[in-house]
N, C-alpha and C positions, 0 to 999 in steps of 0.2 A: 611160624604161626600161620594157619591158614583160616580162612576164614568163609566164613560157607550160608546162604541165605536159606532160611528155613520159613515156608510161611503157614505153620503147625498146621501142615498137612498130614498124612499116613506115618503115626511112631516110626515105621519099620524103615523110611527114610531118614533119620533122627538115630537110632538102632543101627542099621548100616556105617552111617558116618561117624559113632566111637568119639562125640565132642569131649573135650577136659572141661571146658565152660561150656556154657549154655547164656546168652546176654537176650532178656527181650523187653521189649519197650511196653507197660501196662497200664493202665488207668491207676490202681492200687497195688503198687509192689510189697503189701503186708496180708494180699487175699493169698491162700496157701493152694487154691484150686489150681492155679496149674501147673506151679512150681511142684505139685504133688505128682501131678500128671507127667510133668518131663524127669521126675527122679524115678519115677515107676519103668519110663523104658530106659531112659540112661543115669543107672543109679550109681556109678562113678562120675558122675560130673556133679560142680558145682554149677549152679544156677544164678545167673546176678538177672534178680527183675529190679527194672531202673522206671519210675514214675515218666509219666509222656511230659513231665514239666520239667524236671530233669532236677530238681530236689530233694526226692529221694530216692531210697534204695532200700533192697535187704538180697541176702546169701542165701541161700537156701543149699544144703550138702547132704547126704546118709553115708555116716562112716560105722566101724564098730568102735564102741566102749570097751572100757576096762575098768575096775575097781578090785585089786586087788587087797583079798579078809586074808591079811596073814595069821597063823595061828586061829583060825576058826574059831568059833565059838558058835554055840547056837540062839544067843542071843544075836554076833551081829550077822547070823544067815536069817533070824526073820524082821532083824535092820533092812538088809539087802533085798528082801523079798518087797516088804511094803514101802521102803523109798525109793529104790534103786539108783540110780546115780546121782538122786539129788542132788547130795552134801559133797559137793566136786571138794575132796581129802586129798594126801597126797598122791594113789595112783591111779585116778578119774582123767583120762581124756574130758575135756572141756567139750560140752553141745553147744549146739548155738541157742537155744531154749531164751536165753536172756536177748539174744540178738533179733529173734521170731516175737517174743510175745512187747519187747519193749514201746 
């Protein structure tokens, strides 16, 4: 593991260094401002914002989904259009949706 002090200066340093995590200390680790901003230049990494009191926390990631419609139907393509991954069934990769808005 290496580990590397970022003091959210120029993305393009952030971009360069290819983190797997991203850890930063915030006043509010459930504002999405900048967690949005470090998955925009390193949107393979997860992001842990940790509260500066050190109580909380939240993940913040962008992966792809899946929901596999076997046997199609055009009932469940305009399910899929107007829920979309909501009803995590059996083949929905899990978002973190419940972990962000909890």
């Amino acid at each position: 593991m290496e580990l590397m002090h970022y003091g959210g200066g120029p993305d393009a340093d952030l971009i360069a260094a290819r983190p797997d995590v991203v850890v930063c200390e915030i006043e509010n680790p459930f504002d999405i401002q900048l967690p949005t901003r470090l998955l925009r230049a390193v949107p393979q990494a997860r992001v842990l914002m940790v509260a500066d009191t050190g109580k909380q926390a939240a993940v913040y990631e962008l992966r792809p989904t899946r929901k596999v419609l076997p046997n199609v139907s055009i009932d469940e393509v305009i399910e899929a259009i107007r829920f979309g991954l909501e009803q995590n069934s059996g083949g929905t990769s899990p978002g973190l949706d419940e972990a962000l808005y909890d």
